[in-house]
N, C-alpha and C positions, 0 to 999 in steps of 0.2 A: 356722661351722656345727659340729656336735655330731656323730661318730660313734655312731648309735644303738648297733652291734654293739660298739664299746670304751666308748664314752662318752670318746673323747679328742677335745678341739678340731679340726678339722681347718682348715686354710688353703681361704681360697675362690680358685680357680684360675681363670685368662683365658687364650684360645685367643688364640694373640699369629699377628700378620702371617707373623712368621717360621717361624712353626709348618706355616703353610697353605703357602707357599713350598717349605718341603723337601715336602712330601708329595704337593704338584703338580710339583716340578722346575724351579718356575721360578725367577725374582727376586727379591726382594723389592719391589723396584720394580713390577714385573708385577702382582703383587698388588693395590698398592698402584693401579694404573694401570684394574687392571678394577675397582676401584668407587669409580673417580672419572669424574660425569658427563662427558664429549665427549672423553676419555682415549683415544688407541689404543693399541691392543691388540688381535693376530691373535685369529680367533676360536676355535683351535684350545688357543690360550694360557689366555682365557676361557674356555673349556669346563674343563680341567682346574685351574683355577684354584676355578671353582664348583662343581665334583665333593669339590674336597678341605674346601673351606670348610664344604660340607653335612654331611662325614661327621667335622668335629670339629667343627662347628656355632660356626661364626665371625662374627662380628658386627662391624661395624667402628664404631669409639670414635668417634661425629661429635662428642661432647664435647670428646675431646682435639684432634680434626680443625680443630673450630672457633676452638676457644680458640689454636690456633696460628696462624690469622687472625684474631686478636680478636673473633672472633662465638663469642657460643654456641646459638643459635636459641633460647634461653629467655627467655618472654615471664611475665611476673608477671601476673596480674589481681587486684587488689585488691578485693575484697566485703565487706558487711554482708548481713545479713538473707537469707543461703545459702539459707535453706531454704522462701523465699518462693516463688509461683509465677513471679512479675514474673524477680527473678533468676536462677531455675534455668535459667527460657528464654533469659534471657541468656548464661548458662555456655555452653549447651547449644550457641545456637547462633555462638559466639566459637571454643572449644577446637575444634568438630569444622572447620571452615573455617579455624584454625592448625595443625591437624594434616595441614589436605590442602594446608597450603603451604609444610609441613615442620617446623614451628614445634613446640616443648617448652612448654605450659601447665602454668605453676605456683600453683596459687589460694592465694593468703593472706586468713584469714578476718579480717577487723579487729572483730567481734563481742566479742571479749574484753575485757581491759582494755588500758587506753594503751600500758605496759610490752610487752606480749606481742605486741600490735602491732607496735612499733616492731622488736623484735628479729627476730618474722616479716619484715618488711619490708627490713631488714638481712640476711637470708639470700639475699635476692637478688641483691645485690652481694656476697655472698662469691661465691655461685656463678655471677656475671658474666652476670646478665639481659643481653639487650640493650632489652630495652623493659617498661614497668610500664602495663598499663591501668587504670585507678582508676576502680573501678562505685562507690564506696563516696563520702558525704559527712562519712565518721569522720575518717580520718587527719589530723592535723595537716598545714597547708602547708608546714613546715619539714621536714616527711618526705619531702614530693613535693621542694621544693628539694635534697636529700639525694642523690636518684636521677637529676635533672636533674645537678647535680655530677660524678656518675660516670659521664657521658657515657652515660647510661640516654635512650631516644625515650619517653617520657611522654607517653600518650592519656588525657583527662580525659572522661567522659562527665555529663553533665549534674551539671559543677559548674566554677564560673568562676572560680578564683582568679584574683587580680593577680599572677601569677607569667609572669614571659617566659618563654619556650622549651616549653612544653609544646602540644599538638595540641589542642583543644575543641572537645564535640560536645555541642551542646546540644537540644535538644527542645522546640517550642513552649511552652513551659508556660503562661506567661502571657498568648499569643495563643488559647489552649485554655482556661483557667481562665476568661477575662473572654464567649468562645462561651458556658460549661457558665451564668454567671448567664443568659445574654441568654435561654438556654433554656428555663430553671427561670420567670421572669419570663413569656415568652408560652404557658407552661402555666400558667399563670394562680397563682403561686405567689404567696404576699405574707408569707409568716414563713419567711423562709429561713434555717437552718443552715452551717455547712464543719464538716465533722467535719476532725480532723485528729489525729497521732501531738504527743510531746514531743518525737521525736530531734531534729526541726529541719534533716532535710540541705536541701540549696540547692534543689533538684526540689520538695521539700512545704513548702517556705516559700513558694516565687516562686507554688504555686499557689494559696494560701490567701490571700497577700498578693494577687494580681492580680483575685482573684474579690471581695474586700471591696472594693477598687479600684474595679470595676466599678458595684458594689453602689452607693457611696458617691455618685458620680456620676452617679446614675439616681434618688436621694433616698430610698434603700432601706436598712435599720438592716437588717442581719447577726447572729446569733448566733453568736460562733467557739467550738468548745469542743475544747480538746485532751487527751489522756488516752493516758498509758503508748505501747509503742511502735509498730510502722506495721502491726499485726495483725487479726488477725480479732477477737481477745477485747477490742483497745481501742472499735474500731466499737462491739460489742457494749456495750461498759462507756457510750461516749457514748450509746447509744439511752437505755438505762435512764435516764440522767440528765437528754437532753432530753426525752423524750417522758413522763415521769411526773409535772409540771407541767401545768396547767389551758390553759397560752400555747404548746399543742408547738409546731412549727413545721409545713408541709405542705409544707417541700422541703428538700433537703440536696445539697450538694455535697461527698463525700468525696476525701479528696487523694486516695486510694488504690482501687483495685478490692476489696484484702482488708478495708479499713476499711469499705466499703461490704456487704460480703458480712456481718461479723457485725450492724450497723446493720439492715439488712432484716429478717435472723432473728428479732435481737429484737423490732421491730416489727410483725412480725406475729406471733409465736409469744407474746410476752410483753403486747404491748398492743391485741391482735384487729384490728390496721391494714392497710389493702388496698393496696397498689399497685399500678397506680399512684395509683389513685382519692383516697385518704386524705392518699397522702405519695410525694411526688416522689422518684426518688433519681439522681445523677448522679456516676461514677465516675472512674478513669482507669487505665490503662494495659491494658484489653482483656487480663488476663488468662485462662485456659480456663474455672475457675469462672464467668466474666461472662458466659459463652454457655448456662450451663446451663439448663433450663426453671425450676429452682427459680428461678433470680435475672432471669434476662432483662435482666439490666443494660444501661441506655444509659451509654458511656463514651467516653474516647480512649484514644485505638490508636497505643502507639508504634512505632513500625516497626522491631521489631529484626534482621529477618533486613537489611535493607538498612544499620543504622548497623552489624552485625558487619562489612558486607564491605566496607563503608568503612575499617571499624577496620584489617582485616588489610592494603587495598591500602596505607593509608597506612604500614605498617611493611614493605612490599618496597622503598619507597624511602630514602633517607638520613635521618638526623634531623633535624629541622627548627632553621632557625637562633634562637638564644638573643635573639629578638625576642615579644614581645606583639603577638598574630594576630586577626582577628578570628575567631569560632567558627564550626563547620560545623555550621550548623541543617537539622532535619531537621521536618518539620510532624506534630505531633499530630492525626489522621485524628478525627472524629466517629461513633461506630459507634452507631447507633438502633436500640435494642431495645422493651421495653414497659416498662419504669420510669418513663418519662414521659408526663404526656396528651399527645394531639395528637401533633399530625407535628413534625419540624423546622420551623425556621425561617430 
């Protein structure tokens, strides 16, 4: 820090144990005893103890705490696509249920390139994560084996590597994707679309692949069209390109909730199309946009406030042994709005 009145560096200062010690009269040990949980200590010692802490405003280092038991309660969560809706409510609701189990959330974005990744990802093992949750289908496998190595608890969220030792939480996708044709089919559709992104993570592949699946086996030709990445403006970019053709289609399965929000826009905005009357649409992952009257999206609904509290219980226990597990699935919900005719089926 910078003295603004000299302009000379100054050292940045920490109210140390021993400080609060002499100013309370007591121990250091004392100290030390009143803010450790089921510790005794008189409450007269206590009192004086937190009287003196307040008034040099002492904080105690659970980093250094930790690390002298080899925990540091810092948990990593890996992301792509930060600023999505789908993920923000993921963040949202992961960090606040680690923070109320004492837990240090550290986000590394893997949006960048490979390089800047890997070296994000490496700061978590300097600063001795004990666990990595991986939202993201970016990172290299050889990065999660990286963190699995330094004795890191590794939650994988709806992606399956062949890697032992990590936790899997997968999400119906393909039990949901092969639903969204059966759907699109008894609304009486018969030129069907998948809109889909190019990233290709394991979640927008398993659903694109599972819904052509379907298709294929019901003796139903598919239109797949992929375009840039898992956004509003790619939706957007595949409407213009399926629907400006003589053969549009009159239903669509988008991998994505936001790929489905720019898709509508432009078809109604740019090619006078009615939904759901014209052109069917069928989303996924129920984010807040997909409740709004503009979209009235029918889609699935992944459950995140329940996969967060799975996430966290599974890190109060020990890490799991350096075995290939089967995954903890969680069911994609059907939410029916007005994008589709008819009712469910």
């Amino acid at each position: 820090m910078t003295d603004v009145a000299t302009g000379k560096q100054r050292q940045r200062s920490f109210v140390s144990a021993q400080q609060v010690a002499a100013l309370a009269g007591v121990s250091r040990s004392a100290v030390s005893r009143t803010f450790t949980d089921g510790a005794s200590v008189s409450e007269s010692t206590r009192a004086r103890v937190m009287e003196a802490a307040e008034a040099l405003g002492y904080h105690v280092n659970h980093l250094a705490r930790g690390l002298i038991h080899d925990q540091s309660n810092i948990v990593s969560l890996v992301v792509t696509d930060i600023n999505t809706p789908y993920q923000a409510r993921m963040i949202d609701a992961l960090t606040s249920r680690l923070q109320r189990a004492e837990k240090v959330a550290m986000v590394i974005n893997t949006s960048g390139q490979a390089e800047s990744v890997e070296k994000a990802l490496r700061q978590t093992l300097q600063y001795r994560a004990d666990a990595t949750i991986v939202l993201s289908g970016q990172p290299a496998g050889s990065l999660i084996q990286t963190c699995l190595n330094n004795g890191q608890h590794v939650i994988m969220v709806n992606r399956d590597d062949p890697v032992p030792g990590p936790d899997t939480i997968i999400v119906t996708n393909r039990t949901a994707a092969r639903e969204a044709f059966a759907q699109l089919q008894a609304a009486g559709c018969r030129k069907i679309a998948v809109v889909a992104s190019e990233v290709g993570t394991a979640s927008v592949v398993t659903r694109e692949q599972a819904f052509v699946a379907a298709a294929t086996e019901a003796g139903v030709a598919v239109q797949v069209m992929r375009y840039g990445p898992t956004a509003y403006a790619s939706g957007a970019e595949i409407a213009r390109r399926l629907l400006a053709g003589a053969d549009r289609p009159d239903g669509a399965f988008c991998v994505t909730d936001l790929l489905a929000c720019g898709f509508m826009d432009t078809a109604r905005n740019s090619f006078g199309l009615s939904i759901p009357e014209d052109l069917c649409v069928i989303g996924f992952d129920d984010i807040e946009q997909a409740g709004w009257s503009s979209f009235n999206l029918t889609t699935f609904r992944q459950p995140i406030e329940q996969i967060a509290e799975r996430i966290v219980g599974l890190l109060q226990g020990p890490p799991p042994p350096s075995t290939r597990r089967e995954p903890i699935r969680f069911q994609a919900e059907l939410v029916w709005r007005n994008s589709v005719r008819g009712k469910p089926v």
